[in-house]
N, C-alpha and C positions, 0 to 999 in steps of 0.2 A: 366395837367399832365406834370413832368417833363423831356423831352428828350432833349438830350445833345449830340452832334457831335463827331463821336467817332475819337476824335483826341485827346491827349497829349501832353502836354506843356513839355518841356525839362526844361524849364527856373522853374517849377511847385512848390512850397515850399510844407512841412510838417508843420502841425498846430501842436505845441509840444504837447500842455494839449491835442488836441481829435485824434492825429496820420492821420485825413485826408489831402491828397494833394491835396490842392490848386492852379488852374489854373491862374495866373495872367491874365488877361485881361483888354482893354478900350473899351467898346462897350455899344451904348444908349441900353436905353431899356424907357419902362414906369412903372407907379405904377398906375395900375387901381382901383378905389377907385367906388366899386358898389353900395354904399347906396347912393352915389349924383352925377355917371357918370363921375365924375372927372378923368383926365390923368396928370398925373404927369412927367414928362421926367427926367428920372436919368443915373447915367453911372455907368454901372456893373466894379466895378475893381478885384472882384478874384469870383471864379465859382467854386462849387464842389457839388456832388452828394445829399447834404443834404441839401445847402442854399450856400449865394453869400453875398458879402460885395457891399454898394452900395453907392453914393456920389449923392446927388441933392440939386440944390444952395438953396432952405429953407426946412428943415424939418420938421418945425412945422404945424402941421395941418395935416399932414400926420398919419391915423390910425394905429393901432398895426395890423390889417387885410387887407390885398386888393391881388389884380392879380395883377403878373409881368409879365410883355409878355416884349419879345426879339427876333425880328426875325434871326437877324443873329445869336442866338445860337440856336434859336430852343427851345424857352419857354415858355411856357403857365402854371404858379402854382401858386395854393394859396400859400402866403406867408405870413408869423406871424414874426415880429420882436419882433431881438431875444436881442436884445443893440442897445444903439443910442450914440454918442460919436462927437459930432459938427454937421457937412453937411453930416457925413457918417450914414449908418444903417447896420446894421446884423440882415439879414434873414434867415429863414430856413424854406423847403419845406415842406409842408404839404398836 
């Protein structure tokens, strides 16, 4: 499930095409991969209520499905990518 620290980013941009605000952030996190127990270590760069943008040094191999857990934001969600675009991913919660 996804819970999120109830603080706001001042610095926070608008995503033009979907109107959500976007918290910038650098914080690890992992990509929990359940069909082979695999952890992944990525770094969360923006955070918001539907899905996060994420960067980790190789992407491939990494499923369209897994758990991202983040303890310093307080996350535990299934996450489905949503674009992949070099080292980065877009996710969104489900």
């Amino acid at each position: 499930m996804f819970a999120k620290n109830n603080r706001r980013s001042v610095a926070g941009s608008t995503n033009k095409r979907s109107g959500i605000v976007r918290e910038p952030i650098t914080k690890s996190a992992s990509i929990c991969i359940e069909a082979s127990g695999q952890i992944i270590a990525c770094t969360l760069r923006d955070i918001h209520k539907r899905g996060a943008r994420l960067s980790v040094v190789q992407p491939h191999g990494i499923p369209d499905s897994f758990v991202l857990k983040s303890r310093s934001e307080n996350i535990e969600s299934r996450a489905m990518v949503a674009w992949r675009r070099g080292n980065e991913l877009g996710v969104k919660f489900v």
